[in-house]
MDTraj code that builds the backbone (N, CA, C; nanometers):
import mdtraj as md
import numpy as np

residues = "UNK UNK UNK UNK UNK UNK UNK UNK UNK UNK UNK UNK UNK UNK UNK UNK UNK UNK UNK UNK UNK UNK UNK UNK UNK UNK UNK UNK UNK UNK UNK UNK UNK UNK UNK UNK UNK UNK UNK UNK UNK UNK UNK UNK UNK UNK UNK UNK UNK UNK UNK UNK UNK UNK UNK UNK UNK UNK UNK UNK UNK UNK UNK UNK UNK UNK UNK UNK UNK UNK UNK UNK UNK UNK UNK UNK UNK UNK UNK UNK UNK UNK UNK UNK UNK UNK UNK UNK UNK UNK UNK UNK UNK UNK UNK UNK UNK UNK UNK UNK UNK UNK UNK UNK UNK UNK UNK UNK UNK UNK UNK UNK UNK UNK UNK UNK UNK UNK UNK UNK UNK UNK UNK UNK UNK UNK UNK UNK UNK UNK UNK UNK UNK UNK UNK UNK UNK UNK UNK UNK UNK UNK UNK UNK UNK UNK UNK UNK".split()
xyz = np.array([
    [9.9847, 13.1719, 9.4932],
    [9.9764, 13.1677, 9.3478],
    [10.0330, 13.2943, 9.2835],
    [10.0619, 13.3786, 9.3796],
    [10.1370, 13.5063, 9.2926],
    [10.2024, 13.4871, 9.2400],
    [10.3086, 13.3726, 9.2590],
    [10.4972, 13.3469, 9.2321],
    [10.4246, 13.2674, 9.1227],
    [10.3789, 13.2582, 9.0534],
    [10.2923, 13.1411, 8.9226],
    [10.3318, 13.2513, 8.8159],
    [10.4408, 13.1562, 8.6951],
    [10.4434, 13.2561, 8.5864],
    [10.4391, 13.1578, 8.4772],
    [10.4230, 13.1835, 8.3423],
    [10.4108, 13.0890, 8.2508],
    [10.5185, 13.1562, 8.1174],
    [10.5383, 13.0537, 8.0550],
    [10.6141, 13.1176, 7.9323],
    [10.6789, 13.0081, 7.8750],
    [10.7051, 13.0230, 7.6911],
    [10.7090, 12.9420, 7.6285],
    [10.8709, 12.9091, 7.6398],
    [10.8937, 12.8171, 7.6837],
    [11.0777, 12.7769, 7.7190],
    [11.1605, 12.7760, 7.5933],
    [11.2625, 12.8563, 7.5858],
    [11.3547, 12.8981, 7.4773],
    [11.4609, 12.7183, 7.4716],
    [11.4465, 12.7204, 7.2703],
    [11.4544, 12.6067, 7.2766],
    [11.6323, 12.5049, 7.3157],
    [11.7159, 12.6171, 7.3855],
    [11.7900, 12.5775, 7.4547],
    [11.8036, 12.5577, 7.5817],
    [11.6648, 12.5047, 7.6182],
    [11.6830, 12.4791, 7.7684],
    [11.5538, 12.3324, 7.7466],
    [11.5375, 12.3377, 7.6437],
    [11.4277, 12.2203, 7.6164],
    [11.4610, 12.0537, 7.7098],
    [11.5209, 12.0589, 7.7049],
    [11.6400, 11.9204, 7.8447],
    [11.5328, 11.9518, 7.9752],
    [11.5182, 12.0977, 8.0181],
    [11.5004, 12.1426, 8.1550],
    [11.3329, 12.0768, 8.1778],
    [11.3100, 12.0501, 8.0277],
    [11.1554, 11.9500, 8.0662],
    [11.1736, 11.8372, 8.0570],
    [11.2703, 11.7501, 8.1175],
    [11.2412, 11.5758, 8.0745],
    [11.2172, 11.4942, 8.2122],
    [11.2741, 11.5867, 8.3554],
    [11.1817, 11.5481, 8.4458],
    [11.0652, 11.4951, 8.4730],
    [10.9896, 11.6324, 8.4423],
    [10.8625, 11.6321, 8.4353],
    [10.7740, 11.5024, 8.3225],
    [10.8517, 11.4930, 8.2192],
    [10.8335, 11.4525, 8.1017],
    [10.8049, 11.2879, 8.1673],
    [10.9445, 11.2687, 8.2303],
    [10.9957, 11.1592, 8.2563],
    [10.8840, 11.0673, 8.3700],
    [10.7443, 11.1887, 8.4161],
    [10.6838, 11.1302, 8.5298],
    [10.5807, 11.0506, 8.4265],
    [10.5090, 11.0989, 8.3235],
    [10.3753, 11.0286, 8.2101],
    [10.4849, 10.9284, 8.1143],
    [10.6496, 10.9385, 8.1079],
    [10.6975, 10.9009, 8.0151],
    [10.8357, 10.8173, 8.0587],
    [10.7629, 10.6733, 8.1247],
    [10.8749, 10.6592, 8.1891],
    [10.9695, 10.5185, 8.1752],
    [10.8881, 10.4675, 8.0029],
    [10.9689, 10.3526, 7.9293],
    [11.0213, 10.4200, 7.8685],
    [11.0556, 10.5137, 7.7897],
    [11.1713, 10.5212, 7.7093],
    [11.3093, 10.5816, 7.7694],
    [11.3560, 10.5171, 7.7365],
    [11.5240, 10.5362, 7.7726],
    [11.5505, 10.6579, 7.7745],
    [11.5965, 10.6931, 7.8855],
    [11.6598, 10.8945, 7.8788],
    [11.7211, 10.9666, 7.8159],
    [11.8086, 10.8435, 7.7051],
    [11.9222, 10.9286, 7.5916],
    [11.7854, 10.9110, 7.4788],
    [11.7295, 10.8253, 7.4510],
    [11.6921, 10.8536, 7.3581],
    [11.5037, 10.9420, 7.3797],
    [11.5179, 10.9696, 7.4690],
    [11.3821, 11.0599, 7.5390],
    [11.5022, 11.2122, 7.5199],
    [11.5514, 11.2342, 7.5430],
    [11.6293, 11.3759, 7.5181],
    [11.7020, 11.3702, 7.3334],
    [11.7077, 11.2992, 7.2723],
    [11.6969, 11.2981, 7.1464],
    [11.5956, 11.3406, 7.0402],
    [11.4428, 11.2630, 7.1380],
    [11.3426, 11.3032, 7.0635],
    [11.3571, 11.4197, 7.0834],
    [11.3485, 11.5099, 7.2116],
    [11.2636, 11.6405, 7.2556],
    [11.3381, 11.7485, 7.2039],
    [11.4689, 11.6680, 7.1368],
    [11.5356, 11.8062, 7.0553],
    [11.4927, 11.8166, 6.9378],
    [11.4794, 11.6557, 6.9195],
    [11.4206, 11.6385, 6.7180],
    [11.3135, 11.7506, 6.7604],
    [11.1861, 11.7237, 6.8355],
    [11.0610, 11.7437, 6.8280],
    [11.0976, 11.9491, 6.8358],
    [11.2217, 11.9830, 6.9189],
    [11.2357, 12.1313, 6.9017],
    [11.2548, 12.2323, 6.7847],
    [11.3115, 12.1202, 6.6814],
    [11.3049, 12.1740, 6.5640],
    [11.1881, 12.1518, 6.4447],
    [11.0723, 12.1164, 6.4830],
    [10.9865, 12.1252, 6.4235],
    [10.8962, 12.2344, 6.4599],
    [10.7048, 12.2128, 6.4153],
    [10.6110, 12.2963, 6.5085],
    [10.6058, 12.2368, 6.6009],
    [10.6608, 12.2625, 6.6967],
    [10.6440, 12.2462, 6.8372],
    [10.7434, 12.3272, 6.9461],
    [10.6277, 12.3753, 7.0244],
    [10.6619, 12.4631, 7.1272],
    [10.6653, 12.4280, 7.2265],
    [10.7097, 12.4166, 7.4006],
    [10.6724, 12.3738, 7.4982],
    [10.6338, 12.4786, 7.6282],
    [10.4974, 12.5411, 7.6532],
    [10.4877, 12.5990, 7.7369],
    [10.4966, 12.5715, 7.8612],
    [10.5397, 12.6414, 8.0176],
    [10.6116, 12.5825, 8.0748],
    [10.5704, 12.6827, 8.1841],
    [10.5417, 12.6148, 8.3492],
    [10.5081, 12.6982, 8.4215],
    [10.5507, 12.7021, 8.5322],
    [10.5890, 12.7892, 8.6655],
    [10.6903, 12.8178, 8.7360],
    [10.6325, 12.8787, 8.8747],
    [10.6523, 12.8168, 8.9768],
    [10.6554, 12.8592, 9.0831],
    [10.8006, 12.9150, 9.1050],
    [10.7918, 13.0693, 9.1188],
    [10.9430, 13.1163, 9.1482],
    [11.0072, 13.0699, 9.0114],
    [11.1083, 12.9919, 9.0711],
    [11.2394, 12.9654, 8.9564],
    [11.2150, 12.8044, 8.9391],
    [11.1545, 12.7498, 8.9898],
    [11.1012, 12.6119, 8.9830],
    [11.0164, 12.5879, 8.8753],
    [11.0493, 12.4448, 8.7679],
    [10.9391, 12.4065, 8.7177],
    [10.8674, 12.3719, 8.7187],
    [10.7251, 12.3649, 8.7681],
    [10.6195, 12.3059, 8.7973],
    [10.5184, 12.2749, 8.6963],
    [10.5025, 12.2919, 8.6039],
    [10.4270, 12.2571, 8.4587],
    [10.4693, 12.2330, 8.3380],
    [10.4798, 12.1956, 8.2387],
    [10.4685, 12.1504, 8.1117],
    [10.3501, 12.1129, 8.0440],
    [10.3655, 12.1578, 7.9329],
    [10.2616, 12.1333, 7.7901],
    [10.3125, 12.1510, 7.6575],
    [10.3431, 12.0566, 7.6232],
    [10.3761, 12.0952, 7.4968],
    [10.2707, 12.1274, 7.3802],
    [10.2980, 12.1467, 7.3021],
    [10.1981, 12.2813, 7.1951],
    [10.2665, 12.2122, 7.0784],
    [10.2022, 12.1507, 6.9501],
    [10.2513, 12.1529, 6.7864],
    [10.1219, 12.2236, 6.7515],
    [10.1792, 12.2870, 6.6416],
    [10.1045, 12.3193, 6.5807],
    [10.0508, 12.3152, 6.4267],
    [9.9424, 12.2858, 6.3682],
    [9.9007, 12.2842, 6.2545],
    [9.7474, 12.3569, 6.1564],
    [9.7773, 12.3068, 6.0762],
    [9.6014, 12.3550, 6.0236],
    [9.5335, 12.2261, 5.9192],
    [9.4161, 12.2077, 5.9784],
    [9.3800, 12.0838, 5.9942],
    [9.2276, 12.1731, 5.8292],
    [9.2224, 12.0742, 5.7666],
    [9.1018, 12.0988, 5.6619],
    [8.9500, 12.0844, 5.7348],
    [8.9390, 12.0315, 5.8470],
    [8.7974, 12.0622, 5.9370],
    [8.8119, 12.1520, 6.0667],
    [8.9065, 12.1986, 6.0879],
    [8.9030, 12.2992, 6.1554],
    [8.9823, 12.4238, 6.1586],
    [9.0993, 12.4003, 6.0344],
    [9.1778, 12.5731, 6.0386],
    [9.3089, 12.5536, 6.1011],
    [9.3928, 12.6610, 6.1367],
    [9.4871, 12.6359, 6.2226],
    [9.4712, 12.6005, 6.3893],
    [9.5042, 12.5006, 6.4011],
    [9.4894, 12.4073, 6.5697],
    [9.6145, 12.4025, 6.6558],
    [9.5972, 12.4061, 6.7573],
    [9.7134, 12.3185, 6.8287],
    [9.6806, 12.2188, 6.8744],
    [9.7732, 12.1202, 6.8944],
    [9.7754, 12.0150, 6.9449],
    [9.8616, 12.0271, 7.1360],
    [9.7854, 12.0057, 7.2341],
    [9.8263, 11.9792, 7.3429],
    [9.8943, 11.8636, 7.3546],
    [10.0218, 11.8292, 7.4010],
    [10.0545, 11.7059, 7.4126],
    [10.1481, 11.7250, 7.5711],
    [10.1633, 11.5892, 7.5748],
    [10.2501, 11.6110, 7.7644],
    [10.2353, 11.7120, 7.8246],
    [10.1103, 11.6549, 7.8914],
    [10.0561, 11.7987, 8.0008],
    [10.1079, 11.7362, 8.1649],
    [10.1842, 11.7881, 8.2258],
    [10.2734, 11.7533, 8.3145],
    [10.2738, 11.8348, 8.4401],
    [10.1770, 11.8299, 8.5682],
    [10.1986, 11.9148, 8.6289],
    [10.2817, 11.8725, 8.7627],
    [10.3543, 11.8866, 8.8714],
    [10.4348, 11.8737, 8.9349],
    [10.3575, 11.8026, 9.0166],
    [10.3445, 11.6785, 9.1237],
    [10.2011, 11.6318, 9.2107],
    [10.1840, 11.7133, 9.3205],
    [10.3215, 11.7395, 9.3668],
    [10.2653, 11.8562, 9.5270],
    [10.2038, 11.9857, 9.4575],
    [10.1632, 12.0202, 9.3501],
    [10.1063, 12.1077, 9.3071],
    [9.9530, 12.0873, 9.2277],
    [9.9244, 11.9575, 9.1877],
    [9.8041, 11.9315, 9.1760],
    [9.6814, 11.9880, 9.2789],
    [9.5918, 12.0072, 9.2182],
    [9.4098, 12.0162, 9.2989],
    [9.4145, 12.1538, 9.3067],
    [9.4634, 12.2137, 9.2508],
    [9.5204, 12.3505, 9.3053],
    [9.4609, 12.4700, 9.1945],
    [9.3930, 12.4037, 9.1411],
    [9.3480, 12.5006, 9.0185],
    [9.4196, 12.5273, 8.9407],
    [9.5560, 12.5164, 8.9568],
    [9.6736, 12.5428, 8.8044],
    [9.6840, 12.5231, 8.7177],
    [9.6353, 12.4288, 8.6932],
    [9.5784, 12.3324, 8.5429],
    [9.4901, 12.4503, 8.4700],
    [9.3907, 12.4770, 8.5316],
    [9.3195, 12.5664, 8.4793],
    [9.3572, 12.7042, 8.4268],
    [9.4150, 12.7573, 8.5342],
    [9.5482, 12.8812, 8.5296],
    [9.6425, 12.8842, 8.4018],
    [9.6882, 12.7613, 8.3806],
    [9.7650, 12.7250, 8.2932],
    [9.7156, 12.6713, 8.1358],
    [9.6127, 12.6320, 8.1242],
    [9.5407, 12.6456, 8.0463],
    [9.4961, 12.7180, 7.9638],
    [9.4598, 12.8584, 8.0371],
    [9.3846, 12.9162, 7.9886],
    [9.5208, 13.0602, 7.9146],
    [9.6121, 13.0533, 7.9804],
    [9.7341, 13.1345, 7.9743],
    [9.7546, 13.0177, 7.8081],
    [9.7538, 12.9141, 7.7941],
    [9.8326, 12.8586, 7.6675],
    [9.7008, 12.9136, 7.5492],
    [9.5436, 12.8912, 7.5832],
    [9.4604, 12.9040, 7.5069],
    [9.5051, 13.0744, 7.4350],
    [9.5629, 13.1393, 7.5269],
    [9.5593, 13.2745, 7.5094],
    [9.6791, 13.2642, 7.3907],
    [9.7908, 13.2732, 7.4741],
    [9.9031, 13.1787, 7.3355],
    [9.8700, 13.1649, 7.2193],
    [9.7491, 13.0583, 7.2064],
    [9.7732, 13.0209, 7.1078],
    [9.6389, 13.0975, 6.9872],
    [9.5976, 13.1761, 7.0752],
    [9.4803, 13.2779, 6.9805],
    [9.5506, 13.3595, 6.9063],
    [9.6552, 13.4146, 7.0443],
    [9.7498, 13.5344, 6.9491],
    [9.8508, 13.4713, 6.8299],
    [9.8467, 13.3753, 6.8113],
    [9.9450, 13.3031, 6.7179],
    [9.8453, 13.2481, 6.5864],
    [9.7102, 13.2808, 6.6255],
    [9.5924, 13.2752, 6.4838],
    [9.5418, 13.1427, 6.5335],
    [9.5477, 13.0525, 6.6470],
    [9.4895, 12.8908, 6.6430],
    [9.3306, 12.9277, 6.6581],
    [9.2448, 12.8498, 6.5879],
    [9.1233, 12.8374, 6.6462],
    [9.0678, 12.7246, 6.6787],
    [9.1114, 12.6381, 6.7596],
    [9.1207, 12.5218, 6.8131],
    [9.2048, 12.4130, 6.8561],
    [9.1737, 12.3858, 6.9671],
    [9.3127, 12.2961, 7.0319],
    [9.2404, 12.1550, 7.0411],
    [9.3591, 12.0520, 7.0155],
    [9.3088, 11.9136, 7.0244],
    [9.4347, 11.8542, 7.1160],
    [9.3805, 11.7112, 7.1182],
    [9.4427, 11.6292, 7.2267],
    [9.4534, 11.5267, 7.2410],
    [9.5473, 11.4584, 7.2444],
    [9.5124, 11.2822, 7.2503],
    [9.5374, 11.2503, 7.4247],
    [9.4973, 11.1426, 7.5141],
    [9.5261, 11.1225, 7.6563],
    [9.4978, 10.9358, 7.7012],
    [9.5978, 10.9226, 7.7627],
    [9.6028, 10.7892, 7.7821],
    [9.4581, 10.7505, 7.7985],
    [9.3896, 10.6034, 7.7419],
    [9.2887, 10.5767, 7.8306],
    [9.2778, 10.5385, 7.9671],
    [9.4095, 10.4990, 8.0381],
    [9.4045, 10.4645, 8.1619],
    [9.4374, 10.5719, 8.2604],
    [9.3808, 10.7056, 8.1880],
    [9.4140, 10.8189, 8.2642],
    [9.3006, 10.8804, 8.2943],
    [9.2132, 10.8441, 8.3461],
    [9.0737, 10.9029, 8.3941],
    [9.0617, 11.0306, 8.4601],
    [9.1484, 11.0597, 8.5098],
    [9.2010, 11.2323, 8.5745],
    [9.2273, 11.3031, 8.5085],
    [9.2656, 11.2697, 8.3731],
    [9.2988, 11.3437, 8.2658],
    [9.1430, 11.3633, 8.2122],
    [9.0524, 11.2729, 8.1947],
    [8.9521, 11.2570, 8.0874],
    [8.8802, 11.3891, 8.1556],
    [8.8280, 11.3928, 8.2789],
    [8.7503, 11.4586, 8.3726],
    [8.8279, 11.5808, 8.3383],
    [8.9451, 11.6341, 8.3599],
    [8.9956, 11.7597, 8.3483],
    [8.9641, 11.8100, 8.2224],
    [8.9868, 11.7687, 8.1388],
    [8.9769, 11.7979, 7.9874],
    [8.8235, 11.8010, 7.9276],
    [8.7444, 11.7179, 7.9916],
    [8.5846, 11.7727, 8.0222],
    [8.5602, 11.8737, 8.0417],
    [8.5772, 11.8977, 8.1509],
    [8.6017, 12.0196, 8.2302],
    [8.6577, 12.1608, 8.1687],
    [8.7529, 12.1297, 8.0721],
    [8.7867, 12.2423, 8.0112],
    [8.7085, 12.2788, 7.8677],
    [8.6597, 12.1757, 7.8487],
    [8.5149, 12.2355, 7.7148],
    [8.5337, 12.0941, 7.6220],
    [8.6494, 12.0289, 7.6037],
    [8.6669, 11.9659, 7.4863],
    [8.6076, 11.8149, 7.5087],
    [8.5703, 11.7589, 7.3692],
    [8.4673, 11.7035, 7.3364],
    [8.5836, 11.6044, 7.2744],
    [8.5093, 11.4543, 7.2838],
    [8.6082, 11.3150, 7.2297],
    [8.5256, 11.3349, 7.0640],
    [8.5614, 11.3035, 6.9814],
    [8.5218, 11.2974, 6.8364],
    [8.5666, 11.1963, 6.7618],
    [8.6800, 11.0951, 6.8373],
    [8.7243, 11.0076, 6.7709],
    [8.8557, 10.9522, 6.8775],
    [8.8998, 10.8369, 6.7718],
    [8.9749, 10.7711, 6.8616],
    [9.1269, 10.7835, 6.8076],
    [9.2306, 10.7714, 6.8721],
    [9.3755, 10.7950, 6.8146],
    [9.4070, 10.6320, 6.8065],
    [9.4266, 10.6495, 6.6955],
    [9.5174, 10.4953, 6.6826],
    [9.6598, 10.4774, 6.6114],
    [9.7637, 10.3914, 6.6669],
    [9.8885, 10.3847, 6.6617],
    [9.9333, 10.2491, 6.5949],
    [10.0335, 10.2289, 6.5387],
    [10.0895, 10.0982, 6.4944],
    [10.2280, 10.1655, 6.5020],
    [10.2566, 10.0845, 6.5413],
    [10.4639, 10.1069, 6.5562],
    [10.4689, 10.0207, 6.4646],
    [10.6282, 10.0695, 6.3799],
    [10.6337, 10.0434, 6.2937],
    [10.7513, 10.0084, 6.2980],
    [10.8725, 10.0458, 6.3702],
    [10.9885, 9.9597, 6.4059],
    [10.9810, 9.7790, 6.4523],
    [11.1033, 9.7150, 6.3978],
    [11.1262, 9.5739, 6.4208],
    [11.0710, 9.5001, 6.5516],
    [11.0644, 9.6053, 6.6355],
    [11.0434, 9.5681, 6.7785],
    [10.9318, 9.5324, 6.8378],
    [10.8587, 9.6299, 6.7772],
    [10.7155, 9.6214, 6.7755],
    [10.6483, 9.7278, 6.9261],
    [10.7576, 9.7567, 6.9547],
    [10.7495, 9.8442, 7.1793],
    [10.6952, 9.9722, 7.1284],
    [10.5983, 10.0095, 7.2284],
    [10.5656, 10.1478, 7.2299],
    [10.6760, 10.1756, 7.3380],
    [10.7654, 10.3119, 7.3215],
    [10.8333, 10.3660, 7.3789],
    [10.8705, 10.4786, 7.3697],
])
top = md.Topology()
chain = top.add_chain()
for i, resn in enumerate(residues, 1):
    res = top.add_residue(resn, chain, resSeq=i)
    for name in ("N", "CA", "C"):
        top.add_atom(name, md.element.get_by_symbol(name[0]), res)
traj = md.Trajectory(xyz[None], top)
């Protein structure tokens, strides 16, 4: 775990996460999955990013806002860790390196939305303090009607 470094990926290399991206995200089409993640680079949103050596082994992306019940927040979204690197405590490692992030940047609270058919997710995110308060709900709004 020495070779473990973290840091927020400069937003010309934002591409170098769609691998990873591509493992939780793997209906939408790749041109237009590298379309979003540039739209999404020019907004609040950051993607912290973590590294064995020169290897990517983590992703999280970070937006950020300030919410009228809780202040300025981040939002965790595509938390992505590499699988030969799972169980390994990194999650946690990595976690706690973004919580830090995002104190020094004024957040006082991070939120999260996570598949329901992701039960490994639910337990981890237990685990890290945070509490369900509600439910995320979606309507697509294109002709198609596809989540993608």
């Amino acid at each position: 775990m020495e070779n473990i470094n973290f840091k927020i990926i400069e937003k010309e290399n934002i591409f170098d996460i769609i691998p990873l991206l591509q493992v939780i995200n793997d209906k939408t089409p790749l041109e237009l999955l590298k379309k979003r993640v540039l739209e999404m680079s020019t907004q609040n949103y950051e993607c912290a990013v973590m590294y064995d050596n020169n290897k990517l082994i983590g992703i999280c992306g970070i937006w950020y806002m300030t919410r009228h019940y809780i202040g300025k927040s981040m939002e965790v979204d595509h938390v992505v860790i590499d699988s030969s690197y799972r169980s390994q405590g990194l999650g946690n490692i990595f976690f706690k390196w973004i919580y830090n992030y995002a104190k020094e940047k004024g957040c006082e609270a991070s939120e999260l939305n996570t598949y329901v058919n992701n039960p490994k997710s639910h337990k981890f995110y237990y685990n890290e303090g945070y509490n369900i308060y509600g439910f995320h709900f979606l309507k697509v709004l294109r002709s198609d009607n596809e989540f993608y």
